[in-house]
C-alpha positions in Angstrom: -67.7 -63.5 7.8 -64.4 -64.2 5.7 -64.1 -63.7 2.1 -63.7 -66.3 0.6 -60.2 -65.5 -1.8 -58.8 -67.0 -5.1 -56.7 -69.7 -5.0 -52.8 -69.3 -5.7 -53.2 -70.2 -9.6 -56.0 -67.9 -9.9 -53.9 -65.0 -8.4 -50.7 -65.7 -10.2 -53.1 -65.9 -13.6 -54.6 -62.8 -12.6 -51.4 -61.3 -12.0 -49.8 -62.2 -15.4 -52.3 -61.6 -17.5 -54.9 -59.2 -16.0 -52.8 -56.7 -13.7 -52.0 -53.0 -14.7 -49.7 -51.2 -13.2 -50.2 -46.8 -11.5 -47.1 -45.6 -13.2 -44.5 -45.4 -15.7 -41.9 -46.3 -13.3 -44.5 -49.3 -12.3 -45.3 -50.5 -16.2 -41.2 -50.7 -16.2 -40.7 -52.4 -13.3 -43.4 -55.0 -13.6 -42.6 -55.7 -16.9 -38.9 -56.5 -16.8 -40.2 -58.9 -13.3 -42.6 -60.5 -15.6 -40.6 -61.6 -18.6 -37.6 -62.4 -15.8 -40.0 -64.7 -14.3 -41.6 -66.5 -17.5 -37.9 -67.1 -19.1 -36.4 -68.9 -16.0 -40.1 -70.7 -16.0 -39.6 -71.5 -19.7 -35.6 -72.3 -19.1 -36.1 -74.5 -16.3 -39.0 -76.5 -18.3 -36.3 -77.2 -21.1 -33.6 -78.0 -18.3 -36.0 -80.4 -16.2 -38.8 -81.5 -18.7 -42.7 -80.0 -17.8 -43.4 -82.7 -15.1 -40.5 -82.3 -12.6 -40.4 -78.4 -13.7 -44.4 -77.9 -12.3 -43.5 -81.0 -9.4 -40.2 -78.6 -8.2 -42.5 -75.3 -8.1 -45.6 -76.9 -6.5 -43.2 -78.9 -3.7 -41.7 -75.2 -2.9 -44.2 -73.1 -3.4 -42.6 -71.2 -6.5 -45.0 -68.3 -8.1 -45.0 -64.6 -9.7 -46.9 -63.6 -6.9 -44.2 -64.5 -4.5 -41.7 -63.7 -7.0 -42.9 -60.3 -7.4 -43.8 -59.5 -3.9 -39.3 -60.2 -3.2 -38.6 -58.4 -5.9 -40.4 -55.2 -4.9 -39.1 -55.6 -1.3 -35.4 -56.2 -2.7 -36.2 -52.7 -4.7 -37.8 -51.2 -1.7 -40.9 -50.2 -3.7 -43.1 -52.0 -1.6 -44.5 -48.6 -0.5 -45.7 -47.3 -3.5 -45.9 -49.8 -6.4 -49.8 -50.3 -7.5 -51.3 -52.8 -9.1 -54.5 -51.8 -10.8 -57.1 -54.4 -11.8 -60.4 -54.2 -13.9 -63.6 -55.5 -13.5 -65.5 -54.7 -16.6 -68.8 -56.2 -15.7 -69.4 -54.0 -13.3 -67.0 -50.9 -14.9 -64.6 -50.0 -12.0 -61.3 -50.2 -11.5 -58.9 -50.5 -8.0 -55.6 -50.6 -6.7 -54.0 -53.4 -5.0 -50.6 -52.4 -3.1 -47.6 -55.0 -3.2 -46.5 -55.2 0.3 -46.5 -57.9 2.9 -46.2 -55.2 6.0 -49.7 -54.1 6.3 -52.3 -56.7 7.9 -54.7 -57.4 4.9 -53.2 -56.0 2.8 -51.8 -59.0 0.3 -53.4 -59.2 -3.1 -55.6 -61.9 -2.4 -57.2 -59.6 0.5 -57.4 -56.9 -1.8 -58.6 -58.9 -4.5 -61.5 -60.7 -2.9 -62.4 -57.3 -0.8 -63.3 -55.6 -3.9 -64.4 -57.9 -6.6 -68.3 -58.6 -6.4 -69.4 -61.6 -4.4 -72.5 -62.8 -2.9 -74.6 -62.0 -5.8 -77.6 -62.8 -4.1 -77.1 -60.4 -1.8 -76.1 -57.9 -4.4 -79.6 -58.4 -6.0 -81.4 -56.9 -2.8 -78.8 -54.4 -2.3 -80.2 -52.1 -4.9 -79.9 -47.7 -4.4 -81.4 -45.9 -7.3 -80.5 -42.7 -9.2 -80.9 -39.8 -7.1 -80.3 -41.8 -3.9 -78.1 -41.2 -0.7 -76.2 -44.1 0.3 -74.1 -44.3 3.7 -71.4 -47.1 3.4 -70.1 -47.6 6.8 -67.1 -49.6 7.0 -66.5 -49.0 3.2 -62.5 -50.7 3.5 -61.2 -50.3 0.2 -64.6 -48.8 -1.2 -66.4 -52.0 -3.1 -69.7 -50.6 -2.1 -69.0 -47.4 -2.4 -68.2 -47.4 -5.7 -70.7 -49.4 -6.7 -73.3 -47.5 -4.9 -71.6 -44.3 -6.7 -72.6 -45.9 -10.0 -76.1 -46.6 -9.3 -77.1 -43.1 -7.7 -75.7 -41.2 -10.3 -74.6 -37.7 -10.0 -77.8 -36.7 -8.6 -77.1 -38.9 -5.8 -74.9 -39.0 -2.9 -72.6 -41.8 -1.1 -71.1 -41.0 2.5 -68.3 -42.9 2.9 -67.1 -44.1 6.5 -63.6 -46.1 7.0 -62.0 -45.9 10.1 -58.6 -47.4 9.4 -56.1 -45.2 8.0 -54.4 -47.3 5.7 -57.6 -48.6 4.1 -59.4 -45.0 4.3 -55.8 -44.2 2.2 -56.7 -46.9 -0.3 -60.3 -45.8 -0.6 -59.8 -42.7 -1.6 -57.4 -43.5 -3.8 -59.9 -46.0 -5.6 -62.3 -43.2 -5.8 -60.2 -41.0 -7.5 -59.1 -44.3 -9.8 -62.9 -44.1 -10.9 -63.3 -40.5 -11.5 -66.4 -40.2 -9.3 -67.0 -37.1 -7.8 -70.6 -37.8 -5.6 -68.9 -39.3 -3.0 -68.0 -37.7 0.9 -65.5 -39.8 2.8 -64.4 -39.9 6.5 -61.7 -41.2 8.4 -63.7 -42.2 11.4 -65.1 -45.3 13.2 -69.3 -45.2 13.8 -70.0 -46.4 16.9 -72.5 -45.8 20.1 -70.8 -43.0 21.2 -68.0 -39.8 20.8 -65.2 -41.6 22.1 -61.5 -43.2 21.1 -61.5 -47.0 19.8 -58.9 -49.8 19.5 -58.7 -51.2 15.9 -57.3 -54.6 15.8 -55.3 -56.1 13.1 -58.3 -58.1 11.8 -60.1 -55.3 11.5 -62.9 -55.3 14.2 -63.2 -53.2 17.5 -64.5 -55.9 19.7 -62.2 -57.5 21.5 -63.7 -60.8 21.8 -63.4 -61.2 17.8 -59.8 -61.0 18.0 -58.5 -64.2 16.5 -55.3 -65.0 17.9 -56.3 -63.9 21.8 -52.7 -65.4 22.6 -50.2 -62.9 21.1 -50.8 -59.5 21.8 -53.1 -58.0 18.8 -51.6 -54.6 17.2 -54.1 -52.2 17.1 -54.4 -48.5 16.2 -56.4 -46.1 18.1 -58.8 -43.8 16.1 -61.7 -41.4 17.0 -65.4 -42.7 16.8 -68.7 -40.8 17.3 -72.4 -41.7 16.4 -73.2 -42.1 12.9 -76.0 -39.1 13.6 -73.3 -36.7 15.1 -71.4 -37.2 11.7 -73.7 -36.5 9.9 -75.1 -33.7 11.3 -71.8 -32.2 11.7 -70.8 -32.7 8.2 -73.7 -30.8 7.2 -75.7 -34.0 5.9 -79.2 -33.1 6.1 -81.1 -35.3 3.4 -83.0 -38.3 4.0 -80.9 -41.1 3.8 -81.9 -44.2 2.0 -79.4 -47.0 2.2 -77.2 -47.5 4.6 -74.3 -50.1 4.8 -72.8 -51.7 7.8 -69.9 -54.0 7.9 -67.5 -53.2 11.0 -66.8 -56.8 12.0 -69.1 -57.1 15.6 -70.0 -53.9 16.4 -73.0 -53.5 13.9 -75.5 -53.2 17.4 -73.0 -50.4 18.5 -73.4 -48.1 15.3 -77.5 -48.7 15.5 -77.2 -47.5 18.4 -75.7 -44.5 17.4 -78.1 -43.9 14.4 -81.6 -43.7 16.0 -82.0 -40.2 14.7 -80.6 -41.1 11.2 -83.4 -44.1 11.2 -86.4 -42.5 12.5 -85.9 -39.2 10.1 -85.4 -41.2 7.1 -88.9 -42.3 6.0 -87.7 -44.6 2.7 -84.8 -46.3 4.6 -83.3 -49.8 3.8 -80.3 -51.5 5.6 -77.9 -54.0 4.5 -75.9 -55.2 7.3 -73.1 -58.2 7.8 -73.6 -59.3 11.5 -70.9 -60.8 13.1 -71.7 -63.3 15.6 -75.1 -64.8 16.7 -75.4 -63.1 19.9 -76.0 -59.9 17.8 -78.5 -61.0 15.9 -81.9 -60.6 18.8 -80.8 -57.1 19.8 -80.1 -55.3 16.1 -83.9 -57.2 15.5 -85.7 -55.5 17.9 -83.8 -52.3 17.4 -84.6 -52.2 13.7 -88.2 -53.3 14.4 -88.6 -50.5 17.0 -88.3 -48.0 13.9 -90.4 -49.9 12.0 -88.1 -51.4 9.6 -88.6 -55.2 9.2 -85.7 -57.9 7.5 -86.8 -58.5 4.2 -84.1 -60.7 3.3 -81.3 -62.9 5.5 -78.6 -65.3 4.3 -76.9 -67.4 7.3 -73.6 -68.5 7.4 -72.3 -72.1 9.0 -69.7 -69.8 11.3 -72.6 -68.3 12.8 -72.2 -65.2 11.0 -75.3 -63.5 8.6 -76.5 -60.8 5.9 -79.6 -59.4 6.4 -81.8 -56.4 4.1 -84.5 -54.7 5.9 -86.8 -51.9 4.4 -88.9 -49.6 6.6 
């Protein structure tokens, strides 16, 4: 399912007013850009009048965040200025890169990927101190900071993101927190040890691929089952929540996990299935371990979120 993103205002309000910035080089840069950009907006208000000003920048499409993103390109920063953004409510903090070369990577993706939605959900998704939490396909690590919070240092999180760019990002994020329960790992969970295709959108099944016209990019990674991982990264404690999000192939990582799931006697699951053709099998997986949806949210595309307890 899509994530739903703020609208251009939202972003260019966030961006003014809300944004930090990862360095002192950054605070420079950004703000010089910022007070360039608000005196030609306040300059070209006097010259035009308020109307035609807001008419002129809505008919092109004039904003910061398109004025910053060419003026990071034009100073060939685009690979290492940050953005950081806070969410008190919740007390984290994240990155969000200025670049338009990596596939979900512009700051509406990063945005919506790690500010809190589907509160409902969020109300069922609930670790507790002393937990251990396994967040497979943690992207830019939304869960897994969160999760980090509730467990406490008592607890444990375990990490798994398989793209290398967003692995990058996560662990960057973790270290922006200062949380130090966390294990992460640059792998994709799947059925099996094998090599998988990651396609620019993010999922390993080819049939999700959105544009099946032009030929996808993809990069190639290494996957093995979620109990191999853990059992070769020395993970021995029951686990109690686990987290799956990897865009189609949620049936796949089950798969993969049937030791993880019948050893763990106070297990719940929160996954995001992708497509309705999953839904039957992960079902009758889950029930053949005992573990029964407590809670399910459908979607009109046909995706849903489910939480099931043993």
């Amino acid at each position: 399912m899509l994530i739903s993103q703020p609208d251009p205002v939202s972003i260019d309000r966030l961006l003014l007013k809300e944004a930090k910035v990862a360095t002192k080089r950054d605070k420079l840069v950004f703000f010089w850009l910022k007070n360039i950009y608000l005196a030609l907006g306040i300059l070209s208000r006097i010259a035009l009048g308020r109307k035609k000003r807001d008419n002129l920048y809505m008919e092109r499409g004039i904003s910061f965040r398109g004025f910053l993103y060419k003026s990071i390109e034009f100073l060939k920063l685009d690979s290492s200025f940050l953005l950081v953004f806070n969410i008190p409510e919740y007390n984290y903090k994240f990155y969000s890169r200025v670049t338009r070369k990596v596939p979900n990577f512009l700051i509406p993706d990063m945005y919506a990927s790690m500010t809190i939605h589907e509160e409902d959900i969020r109300k069922h998704f609930n670790p507790k101190k002393g937990d251990t939490v396994i967040d497979i396909g943690a992207a830019f690590g939304l869960y897994t900071i969160t999760s980090s919070k509730q467990v406490g240092p008592n607890g444990k999180v375990i990490a798994i993101e398989a793209h290398p760019d967003s692995f990058e990002m996560l662990n960057r994020n973790i270290k922006l927190n200062g949380l130090t329960n966390i294990t992460t790992l640059n792998y994709a969970v799947y059925s099996r040890k094998t090599k998988v295709k990651i396609y620019s959108n993010y999922t390993i099944m080819s049939e999700r691929i959105r544009e099946k016209k032009v030929k996808e990019k993809f990069v190639e990674v290494n996957a093995d089952t979620l109990d191999n991982m853990l059992q070769q990264n020395g993970i021995s404690q029951e686990i109690n929540w686990i987290k799956i999000d990897v865009e189609g192939a949620e049936y796949e990582v089950l798969k993969g996990a049937c030791n993880t799931l019948s050893n763990s006697k106070d297990i719940a699951l929160y996954i995001e299935i992708h497509g309705q053709n999953n839904y039957q099998p992960i079902i009758e997986l889950l029930n053949s371990h005992s573990i029964n949806v407590t809670f399910q949210k459908n979607y009109d595309d046909g995706d849903l979120h489910l939480i099931a307890r043993r």
